[in-house]
Backbone and ligand atoms as CSV (ligand in chain L), in Angstrom:
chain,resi,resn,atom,element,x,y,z
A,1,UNK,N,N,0.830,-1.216,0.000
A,1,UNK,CA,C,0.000,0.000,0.000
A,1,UNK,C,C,0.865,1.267,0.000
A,2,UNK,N,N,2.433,1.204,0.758
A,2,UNK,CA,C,2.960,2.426,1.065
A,2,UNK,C,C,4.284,2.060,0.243
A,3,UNK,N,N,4.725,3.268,0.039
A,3,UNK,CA,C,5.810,2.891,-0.740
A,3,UNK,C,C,7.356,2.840,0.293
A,4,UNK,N,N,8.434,3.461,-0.582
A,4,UNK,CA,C,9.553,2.794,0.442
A,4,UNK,C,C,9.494,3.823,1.657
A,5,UNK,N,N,9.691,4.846,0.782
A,5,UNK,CA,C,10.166,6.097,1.115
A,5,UNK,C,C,8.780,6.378,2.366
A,6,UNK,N,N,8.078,5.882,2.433
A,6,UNK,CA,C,6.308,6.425,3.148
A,6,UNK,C,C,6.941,5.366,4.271
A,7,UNK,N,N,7.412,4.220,4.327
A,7,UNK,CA,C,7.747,3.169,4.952
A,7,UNK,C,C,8.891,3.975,5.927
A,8,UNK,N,N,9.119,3.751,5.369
A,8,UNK,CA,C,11.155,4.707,6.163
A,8,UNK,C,C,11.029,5.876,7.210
A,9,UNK,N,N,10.452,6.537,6.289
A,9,UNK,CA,C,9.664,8.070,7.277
A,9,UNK,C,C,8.701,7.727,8.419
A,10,UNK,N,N,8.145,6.188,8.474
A,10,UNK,CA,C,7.169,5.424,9.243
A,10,UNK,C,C,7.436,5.334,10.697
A,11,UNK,N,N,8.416,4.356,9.720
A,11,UNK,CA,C,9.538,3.032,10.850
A,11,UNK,C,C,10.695,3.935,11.303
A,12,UNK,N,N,11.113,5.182,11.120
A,12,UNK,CA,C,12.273,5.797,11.594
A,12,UNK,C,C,12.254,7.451,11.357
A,13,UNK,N,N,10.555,7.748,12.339
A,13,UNK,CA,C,10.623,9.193,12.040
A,13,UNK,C,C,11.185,10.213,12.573
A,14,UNK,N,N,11.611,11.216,12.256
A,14,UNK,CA,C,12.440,11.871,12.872
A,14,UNK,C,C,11.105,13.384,13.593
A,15,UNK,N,N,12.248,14.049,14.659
A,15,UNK,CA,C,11.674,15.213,15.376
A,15,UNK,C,C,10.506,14.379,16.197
A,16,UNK,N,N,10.714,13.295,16.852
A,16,UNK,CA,C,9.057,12.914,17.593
A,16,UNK,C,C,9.253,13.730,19.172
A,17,UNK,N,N,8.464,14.046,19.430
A,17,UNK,CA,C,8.715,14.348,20.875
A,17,UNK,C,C,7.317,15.883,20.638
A,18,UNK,N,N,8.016,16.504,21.723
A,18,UNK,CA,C,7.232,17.765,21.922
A,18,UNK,C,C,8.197,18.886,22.567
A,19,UNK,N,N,8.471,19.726,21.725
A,19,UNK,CA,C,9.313,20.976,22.704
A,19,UNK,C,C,8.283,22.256,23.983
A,20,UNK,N,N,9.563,21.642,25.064
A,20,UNK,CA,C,9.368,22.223,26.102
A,20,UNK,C,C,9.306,23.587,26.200
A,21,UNK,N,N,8.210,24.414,26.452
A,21,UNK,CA,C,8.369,25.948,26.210
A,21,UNK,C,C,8.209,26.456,24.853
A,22,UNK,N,N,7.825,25.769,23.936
A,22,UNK,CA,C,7.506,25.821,22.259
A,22,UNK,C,C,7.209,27.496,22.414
A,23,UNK,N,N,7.391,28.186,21.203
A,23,UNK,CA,C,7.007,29.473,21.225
A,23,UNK,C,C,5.599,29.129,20.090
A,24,UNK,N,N,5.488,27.907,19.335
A,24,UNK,CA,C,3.840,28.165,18.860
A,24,UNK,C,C,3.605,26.725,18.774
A,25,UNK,N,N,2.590,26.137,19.397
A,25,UNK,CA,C,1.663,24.830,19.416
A,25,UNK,C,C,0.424,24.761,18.613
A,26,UNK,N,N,0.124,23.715,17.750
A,26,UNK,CA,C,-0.683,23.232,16.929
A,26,UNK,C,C,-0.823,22.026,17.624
A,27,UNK,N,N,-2.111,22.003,17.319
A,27,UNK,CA,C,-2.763,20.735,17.065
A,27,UNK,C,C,-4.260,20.351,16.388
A,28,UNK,N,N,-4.536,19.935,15.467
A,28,UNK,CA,C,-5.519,19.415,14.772
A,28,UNK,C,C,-6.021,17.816,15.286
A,29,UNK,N,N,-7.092,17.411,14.419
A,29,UNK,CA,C,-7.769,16.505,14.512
A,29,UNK,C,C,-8.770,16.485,13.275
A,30,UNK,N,N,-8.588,15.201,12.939
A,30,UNK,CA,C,-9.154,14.204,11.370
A,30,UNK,C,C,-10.963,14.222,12.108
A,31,UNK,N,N,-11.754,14.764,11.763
A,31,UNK,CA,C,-13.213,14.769,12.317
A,31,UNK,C,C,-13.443,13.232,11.723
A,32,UNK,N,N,-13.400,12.801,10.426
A,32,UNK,CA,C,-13.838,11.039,10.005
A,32,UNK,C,C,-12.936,9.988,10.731
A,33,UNK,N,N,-11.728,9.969,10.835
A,33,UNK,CA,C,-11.093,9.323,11.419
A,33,UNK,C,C,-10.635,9.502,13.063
A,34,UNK,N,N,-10.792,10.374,13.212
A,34,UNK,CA,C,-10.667,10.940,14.676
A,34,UNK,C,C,-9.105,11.154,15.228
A,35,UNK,N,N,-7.652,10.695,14.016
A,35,UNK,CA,C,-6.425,10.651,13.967
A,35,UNK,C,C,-6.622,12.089,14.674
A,36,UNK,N,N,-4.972,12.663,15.500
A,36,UNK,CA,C,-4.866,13.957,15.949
A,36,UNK,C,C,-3.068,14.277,15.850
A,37,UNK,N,N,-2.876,15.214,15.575
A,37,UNK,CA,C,-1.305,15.427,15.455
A,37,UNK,C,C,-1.053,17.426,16.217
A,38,UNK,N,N,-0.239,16.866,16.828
A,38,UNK,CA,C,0.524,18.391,16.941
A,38,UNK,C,C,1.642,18.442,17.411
A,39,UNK,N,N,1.668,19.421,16.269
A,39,UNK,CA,C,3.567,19.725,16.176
A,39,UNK,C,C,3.823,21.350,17.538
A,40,UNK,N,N,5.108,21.142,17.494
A,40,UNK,CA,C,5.630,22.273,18.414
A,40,UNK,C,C,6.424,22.837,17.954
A,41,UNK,N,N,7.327,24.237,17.740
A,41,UNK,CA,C,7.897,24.942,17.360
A,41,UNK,C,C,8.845,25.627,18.243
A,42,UNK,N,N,9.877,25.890,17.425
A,42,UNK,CA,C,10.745,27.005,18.477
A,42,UNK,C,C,11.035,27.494,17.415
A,43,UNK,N,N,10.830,29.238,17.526
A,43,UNK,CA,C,10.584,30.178,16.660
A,43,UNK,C,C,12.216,31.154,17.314
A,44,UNK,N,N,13.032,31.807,16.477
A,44,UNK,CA,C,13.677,32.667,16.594
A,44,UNK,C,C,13.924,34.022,15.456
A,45,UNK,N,N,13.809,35.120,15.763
A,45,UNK,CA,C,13.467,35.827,14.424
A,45,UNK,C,C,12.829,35.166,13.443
A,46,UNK,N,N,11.493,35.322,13.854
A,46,UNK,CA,C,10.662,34.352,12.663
A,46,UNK,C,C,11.320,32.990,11.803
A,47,UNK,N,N,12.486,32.615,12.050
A,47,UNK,CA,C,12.991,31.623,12.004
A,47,UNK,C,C,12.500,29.964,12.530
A,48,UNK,N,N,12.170,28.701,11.988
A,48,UNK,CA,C,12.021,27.917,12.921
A,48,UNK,C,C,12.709,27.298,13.040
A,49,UNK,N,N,13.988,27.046,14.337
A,49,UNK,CA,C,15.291,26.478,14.919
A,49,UNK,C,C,14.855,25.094,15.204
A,50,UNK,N,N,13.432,24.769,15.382
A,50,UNK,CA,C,12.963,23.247,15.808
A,50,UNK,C,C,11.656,22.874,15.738
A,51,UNK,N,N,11.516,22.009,15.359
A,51,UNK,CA,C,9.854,21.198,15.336
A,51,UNK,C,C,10.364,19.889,15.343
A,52,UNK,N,N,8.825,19.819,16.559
A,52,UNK,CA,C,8.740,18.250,17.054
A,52,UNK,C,C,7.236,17.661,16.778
A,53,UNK,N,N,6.966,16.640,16.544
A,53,UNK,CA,C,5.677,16.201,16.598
A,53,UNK,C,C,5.202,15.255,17.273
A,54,UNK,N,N,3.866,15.165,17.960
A,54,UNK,CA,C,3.140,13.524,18.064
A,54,UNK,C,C,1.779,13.472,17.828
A,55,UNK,N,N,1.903,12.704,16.893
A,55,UNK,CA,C,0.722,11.718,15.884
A,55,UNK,C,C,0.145,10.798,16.896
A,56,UNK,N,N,-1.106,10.733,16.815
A,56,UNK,CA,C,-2.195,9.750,17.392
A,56,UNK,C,C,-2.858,9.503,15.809
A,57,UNK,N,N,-1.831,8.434,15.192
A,57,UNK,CA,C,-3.006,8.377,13.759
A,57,UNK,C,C,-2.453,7.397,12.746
A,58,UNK,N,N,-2.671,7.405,11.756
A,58,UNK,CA,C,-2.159,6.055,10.692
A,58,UNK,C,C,-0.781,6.224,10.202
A,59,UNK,N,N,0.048,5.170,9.317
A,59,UNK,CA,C,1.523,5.298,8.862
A,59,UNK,C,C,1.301,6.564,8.281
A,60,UNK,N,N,0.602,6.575,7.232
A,60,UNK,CA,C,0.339,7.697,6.527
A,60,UNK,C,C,0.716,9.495,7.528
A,61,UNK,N,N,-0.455,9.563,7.961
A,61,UNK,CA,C,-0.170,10.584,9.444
A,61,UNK,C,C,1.048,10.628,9.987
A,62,UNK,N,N,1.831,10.059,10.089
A,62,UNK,CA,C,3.142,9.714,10.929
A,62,UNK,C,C,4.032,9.795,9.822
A,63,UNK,N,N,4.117,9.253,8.860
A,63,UNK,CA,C,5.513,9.986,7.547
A,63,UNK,C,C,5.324,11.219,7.813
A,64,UNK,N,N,3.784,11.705,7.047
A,64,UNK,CA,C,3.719,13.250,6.872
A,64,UNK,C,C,4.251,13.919,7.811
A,65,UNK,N,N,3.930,13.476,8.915
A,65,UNK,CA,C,4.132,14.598,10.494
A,65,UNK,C,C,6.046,14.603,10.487
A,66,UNK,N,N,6.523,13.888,10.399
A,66,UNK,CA,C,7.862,13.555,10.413
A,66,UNK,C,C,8.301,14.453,9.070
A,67,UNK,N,N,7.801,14.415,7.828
A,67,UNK,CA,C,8.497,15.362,6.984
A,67,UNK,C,C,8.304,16.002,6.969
A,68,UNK,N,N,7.310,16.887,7.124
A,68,UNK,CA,C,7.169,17.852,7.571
A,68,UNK,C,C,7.343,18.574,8.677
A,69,UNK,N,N,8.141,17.891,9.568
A,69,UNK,CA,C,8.943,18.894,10.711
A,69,UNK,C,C,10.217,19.217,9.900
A,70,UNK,N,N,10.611,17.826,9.444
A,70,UNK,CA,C,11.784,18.069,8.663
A,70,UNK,C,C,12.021,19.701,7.562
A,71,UNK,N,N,10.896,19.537,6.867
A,71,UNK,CA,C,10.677,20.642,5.930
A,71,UNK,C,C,10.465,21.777,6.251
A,72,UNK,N,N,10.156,21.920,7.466
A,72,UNK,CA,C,10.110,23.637,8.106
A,72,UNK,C,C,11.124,23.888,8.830
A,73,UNK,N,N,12.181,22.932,9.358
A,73,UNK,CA,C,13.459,23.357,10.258
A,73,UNK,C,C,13.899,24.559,9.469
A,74,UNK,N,N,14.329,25.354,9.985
A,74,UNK,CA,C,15.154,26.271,9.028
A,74,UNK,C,C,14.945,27.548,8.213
A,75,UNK,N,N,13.392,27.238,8.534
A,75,UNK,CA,C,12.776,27.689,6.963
A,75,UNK,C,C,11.872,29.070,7.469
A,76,UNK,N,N,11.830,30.011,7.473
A,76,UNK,CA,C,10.788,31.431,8.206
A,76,UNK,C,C,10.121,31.134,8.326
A,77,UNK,N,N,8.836,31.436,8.981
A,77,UNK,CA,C,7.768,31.423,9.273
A,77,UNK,C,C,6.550,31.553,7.944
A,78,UNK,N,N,6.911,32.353,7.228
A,78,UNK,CA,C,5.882,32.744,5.688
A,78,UNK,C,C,6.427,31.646,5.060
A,79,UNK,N,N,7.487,31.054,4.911
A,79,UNK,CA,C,7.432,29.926,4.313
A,79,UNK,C,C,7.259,28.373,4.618
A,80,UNK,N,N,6.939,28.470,5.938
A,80,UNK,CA,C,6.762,27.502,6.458
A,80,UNK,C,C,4.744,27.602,6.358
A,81,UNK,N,N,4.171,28.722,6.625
A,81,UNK,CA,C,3.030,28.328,6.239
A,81,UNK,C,C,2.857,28.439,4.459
A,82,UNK,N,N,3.500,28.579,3.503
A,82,UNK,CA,C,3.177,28.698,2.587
A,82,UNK,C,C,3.115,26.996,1.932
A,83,UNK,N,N,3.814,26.124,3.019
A,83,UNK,CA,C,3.804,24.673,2.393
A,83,UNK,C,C,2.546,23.658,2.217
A,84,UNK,N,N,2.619,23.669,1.375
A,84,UNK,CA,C,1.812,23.030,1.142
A,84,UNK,C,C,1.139,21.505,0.913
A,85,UNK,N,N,0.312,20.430,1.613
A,85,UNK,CA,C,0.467,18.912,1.780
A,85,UNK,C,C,0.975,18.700,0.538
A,86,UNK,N,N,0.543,19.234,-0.788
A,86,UNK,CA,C,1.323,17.982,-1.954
A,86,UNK,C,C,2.614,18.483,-2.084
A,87,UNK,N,N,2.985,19.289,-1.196
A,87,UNK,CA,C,4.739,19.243,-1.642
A,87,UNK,C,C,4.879,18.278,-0.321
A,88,UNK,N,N,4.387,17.675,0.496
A,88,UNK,CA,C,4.839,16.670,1.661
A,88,UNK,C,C,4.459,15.250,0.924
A,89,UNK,N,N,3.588,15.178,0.393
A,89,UNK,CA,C,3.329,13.987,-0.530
A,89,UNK,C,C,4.403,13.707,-1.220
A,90,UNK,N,N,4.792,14.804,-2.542
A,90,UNK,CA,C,5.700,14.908,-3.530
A,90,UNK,C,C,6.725,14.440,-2.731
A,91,UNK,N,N,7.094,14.865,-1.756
A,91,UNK,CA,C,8.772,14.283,-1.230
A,91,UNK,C,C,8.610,12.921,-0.728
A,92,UNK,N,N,7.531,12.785,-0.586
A,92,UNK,CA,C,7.674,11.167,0.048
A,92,UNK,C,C,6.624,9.962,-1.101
A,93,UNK,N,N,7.132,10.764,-2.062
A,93,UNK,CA,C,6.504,10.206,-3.724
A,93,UNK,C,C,5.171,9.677,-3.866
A,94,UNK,N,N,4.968,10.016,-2.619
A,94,UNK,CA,C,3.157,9.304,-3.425
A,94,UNK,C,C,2.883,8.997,-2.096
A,95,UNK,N,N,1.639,9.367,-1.950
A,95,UNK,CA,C,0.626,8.211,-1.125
A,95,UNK,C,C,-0.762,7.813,-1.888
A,96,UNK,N,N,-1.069,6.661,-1.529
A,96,UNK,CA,C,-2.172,6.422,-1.670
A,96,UNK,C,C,-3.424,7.115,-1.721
A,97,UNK,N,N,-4.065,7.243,-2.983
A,97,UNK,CA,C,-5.633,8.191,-2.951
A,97,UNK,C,C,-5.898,8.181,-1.567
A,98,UNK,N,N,-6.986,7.421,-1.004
A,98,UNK,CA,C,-7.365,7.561,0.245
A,98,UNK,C,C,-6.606,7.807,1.222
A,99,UNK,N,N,-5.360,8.094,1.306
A,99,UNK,CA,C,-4.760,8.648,2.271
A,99,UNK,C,C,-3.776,10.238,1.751
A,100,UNK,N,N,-4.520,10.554,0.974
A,100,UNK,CA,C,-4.311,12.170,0.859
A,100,UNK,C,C,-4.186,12.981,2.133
A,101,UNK,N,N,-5.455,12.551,1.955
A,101,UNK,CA,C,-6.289,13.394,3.549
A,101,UNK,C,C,-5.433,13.615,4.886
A,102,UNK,N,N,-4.595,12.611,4.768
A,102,UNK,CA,C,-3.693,12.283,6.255
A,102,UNK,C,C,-2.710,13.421,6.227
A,103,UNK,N,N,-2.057,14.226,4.928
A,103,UNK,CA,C,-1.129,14.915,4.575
A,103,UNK,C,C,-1.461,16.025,4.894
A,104,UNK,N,N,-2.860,16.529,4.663
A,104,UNK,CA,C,-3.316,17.959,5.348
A,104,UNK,C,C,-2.953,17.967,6.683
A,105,UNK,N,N,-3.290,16.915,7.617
A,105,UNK,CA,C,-3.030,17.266,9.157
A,105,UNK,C,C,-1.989,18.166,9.066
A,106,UNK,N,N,-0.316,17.484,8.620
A,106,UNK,CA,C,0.704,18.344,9.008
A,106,UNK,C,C,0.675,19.562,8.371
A,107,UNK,N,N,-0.210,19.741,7.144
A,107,UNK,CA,C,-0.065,21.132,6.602
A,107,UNK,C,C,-0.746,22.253,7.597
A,108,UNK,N,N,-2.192,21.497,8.334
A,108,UNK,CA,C,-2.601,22.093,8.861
A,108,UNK,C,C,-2.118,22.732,10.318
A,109,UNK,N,N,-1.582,21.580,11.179
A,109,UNK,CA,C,-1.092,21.148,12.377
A,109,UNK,C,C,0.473,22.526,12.362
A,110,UNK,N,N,1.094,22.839,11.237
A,110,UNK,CA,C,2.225,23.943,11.044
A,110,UNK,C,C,1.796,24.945,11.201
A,111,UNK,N,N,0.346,25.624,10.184
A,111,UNK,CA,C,-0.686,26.414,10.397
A,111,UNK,C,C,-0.823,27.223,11.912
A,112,UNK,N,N,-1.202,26.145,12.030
A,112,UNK,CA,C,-2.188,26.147,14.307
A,112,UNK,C,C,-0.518,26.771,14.941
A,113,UNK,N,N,0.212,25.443,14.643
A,113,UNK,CA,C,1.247,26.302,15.515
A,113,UNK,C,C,1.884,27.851,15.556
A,114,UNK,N,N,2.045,28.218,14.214
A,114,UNK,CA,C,2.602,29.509,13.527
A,114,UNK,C,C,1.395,30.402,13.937
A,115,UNK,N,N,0.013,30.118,13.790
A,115,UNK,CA,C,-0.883,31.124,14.217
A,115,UNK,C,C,-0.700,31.573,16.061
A,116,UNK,N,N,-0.512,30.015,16.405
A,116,UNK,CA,C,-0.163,30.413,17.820
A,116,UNK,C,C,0.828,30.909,18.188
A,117,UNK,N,N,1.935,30.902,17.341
A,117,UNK,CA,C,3.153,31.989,17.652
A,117,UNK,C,C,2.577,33.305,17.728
A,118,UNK,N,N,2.043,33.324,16.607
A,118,UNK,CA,C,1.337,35.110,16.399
A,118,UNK,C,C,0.401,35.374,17.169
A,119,UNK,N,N,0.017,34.710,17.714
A,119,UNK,CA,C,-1.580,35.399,18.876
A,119,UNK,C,C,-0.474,35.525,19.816
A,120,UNK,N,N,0.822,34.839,20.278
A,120,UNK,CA,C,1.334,34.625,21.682
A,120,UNK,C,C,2.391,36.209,21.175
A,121,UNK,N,N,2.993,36.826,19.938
A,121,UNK,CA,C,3.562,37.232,20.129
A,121,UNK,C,C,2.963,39.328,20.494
A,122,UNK,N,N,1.678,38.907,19.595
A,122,UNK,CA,C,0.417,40.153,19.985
A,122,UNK,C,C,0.281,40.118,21.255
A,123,UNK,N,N,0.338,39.188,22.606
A,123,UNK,CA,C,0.271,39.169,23.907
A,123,UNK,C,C,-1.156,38.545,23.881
A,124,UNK,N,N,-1.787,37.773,23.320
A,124,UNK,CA,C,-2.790,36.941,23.197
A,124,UNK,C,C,-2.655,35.447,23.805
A,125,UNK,N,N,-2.981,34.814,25.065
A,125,UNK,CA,C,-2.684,33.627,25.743
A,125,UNK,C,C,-3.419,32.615,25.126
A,126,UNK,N,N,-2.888,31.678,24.701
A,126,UNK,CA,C,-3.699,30.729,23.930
A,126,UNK,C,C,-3.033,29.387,24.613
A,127,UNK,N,N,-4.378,28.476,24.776
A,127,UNK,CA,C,-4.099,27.125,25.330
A,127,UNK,C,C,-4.826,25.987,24.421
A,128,UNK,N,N,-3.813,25.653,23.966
A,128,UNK,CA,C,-3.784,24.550,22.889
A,128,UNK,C,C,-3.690,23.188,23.601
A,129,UNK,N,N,-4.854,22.545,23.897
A,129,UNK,CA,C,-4.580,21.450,23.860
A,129,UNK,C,C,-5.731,20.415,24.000
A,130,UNK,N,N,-6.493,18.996,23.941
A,130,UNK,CA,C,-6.991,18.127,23.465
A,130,UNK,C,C,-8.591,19.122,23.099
A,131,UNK,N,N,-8.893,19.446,24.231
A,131,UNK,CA,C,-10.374,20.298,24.341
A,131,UNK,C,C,-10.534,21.149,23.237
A,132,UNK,N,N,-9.520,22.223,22.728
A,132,UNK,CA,C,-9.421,23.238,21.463
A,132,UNK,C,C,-9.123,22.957,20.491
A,133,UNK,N,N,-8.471,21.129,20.276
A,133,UNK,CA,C,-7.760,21.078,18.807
A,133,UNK,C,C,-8.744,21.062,18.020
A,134,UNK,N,N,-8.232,22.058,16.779
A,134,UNK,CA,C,-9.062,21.916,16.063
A,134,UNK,C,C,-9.044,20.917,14.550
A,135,UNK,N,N,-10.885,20.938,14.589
A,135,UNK,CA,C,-10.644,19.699,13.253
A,135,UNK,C,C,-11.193,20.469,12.077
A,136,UNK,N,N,-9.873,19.371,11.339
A,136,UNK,CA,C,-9.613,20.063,9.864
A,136,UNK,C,C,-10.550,19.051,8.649
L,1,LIG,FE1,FE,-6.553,9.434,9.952
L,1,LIG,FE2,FE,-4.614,8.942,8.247
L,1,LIG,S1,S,-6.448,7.793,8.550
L,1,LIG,S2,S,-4.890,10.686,9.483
């Protein structure tokens, strides 16, 4: 069903965890499947120095979440929301039709966090977590 590369990113994903003191937290949730992912951030001059994730959800869910921490290390903030799931697909060559869907989480789940940088950096307190995630 998955290919190598969807396999690899599976069985040996990288960034899992959750950063302590994150400067922006995401988290989403699959409303049909009920899967949930959120990533954490450490933001420096709009810079992101780190993202971590944890997936409650299918292989599928769990590559994506993993390359896509990968794909925003480094990368500003405007371009980190400008990514988009089929460039997380595209790098991990394909998924399966019915598991498209799984690829939005992390597009979305980057989203939540980066917005929550920006409400936290306006002086806006935001508490992200199971009760507020929102579904995408
Ligand atoms: Fe729920 Fe993949 S089936 S995220």
């Amino acid at each position: 069903m998955y290919n190598d590369r969807v396999m690899e990113a599976f069985k040996n994903p990288k960034n899992v965890g959750e950063i302590v003191n994150a400067d922006g937290v995401g988290m989403v949730g699959n409303a049909t499947c009920g899967d949930i992912m959120k990533i954490t951030l450490k933001i420096d001059n709009d810079i992101i120095t780190d993202a971590k994730f944890m997936t409650y959800g299918c292989t599928a869910a769990i590559a994506t979440s993993s390359t896509a921490t990968q794909m925003i290390i480094g990368k500003s903030i405007d371009d980190a929301l400008a990514l988009k799931n089929a460039q997380i697909v595209e790098y991990l060559e394909g998924l399966p039709p019915q598991k498209i869907h799984c690829s939005v989480l992390a597009e979305e789940a980057i989203k939540a966090a980066i917005e929550d940088y920006r409400n936290r950096q306006s002086g806006q307190r935001t508490v992200v977590d199971e009760q507020n995630c929102r579904m995408v």
